[in-house]
Residue, then its C-alpha position, 0 to 999 in steps of 0.5 A: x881414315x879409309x877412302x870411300x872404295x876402302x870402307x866399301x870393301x872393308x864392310x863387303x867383307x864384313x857382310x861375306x863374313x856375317x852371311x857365310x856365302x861364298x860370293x855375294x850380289x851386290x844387290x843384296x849387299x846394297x840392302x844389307x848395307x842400308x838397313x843396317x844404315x852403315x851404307x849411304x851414298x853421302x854428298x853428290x856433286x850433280x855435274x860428275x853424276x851427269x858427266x858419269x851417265x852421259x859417258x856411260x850413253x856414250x859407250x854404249x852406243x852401238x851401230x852396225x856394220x853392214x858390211x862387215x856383219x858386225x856390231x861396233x861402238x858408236x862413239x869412240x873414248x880416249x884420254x887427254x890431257x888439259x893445260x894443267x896435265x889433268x887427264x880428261x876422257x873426250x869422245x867422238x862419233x866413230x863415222x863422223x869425227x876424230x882426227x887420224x891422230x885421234x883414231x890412233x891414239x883411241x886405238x892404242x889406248x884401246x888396246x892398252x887398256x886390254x892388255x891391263x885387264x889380261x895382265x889383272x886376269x893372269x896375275x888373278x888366275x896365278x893367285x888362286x892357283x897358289x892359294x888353293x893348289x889342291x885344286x884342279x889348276x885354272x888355265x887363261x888362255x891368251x889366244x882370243x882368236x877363237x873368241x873373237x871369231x865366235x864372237x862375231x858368229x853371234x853378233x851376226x846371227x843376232x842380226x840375222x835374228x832381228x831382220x827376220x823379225x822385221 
């Protein structure tokens, strides 16, 4: 039997093929799934939809840097590990709390996790090179200096743009 993300795929699939476009809005797929009843979400456990929503507040929260010009996550995330090895996500205020440890160790698993998601986007770019090599070839780039930079150019006129507005 399929897990839950297995059947969700499986009937993505299904509704792709049944549409015929060439990428799909989950919004239109939520509809589709539920009229044609095949999509619910079944038993919730009230303590994981709470903990999801108040991790999801916590990293998006956001303060500014007024030195620095620039946008930075309010509340920083890293994963521990109880007594029984069980990962568990903690979070504390990026000004007020967190060891230097703490720091470290949000930092380094920070970058970890994007490094991952580069290595997914590279393995991904090479995929589709293979599968339609008629077409012009993709390219990742994995230099970001010039996204970082432009980056914090728009993060700085953005509040530029609301201090005018004030």
């Amino acid at each position: 039997m399929a897990d839950y993300n297995e059947q969700i795929n499986i009937l993505w699939d299904e509704w792709m093929s049944e549409t015929g476009q060439e990428s799909g809005d989950p919004a239109d797929f939520i509809d589709w799934g539920v009229s044609k009843r095949r999509l619910s979400l079944g038993p919730q456990d009230m303590k994981q939809l709470l903990r999801k929503k108040v991790t999801q507040a916590l990293r998006q929260a956001k303060r500014y840097d007024i030195d620095g010009g620039f946008h930075y996550r309010a509340k920083q995330s890293l994963t521990l590990f109880d007594k029984e090895g069980v990962p568990v996500k903690h979070y504390f205020d990026t000004d007020l709390g967190g060891s230097p440890r703490l720091r470290q160790r949000a930092t380094r698993q920070r970058r970890e996790a994007v490094a991952h998601d580069v290595y997914r986007a590279v393995c991904d770019v090479e995929h589709m090179n293979r599968a339609f090599p008629e077409d012009l070839q993709l390219n990742f780039f994995l230099d970001f200096t010039d996204d970082v930079a432009e980056m914090r150019a728009a993060d700085q006129e953005n509040d530029d743009r609301e201090d005018n507005a004030a």
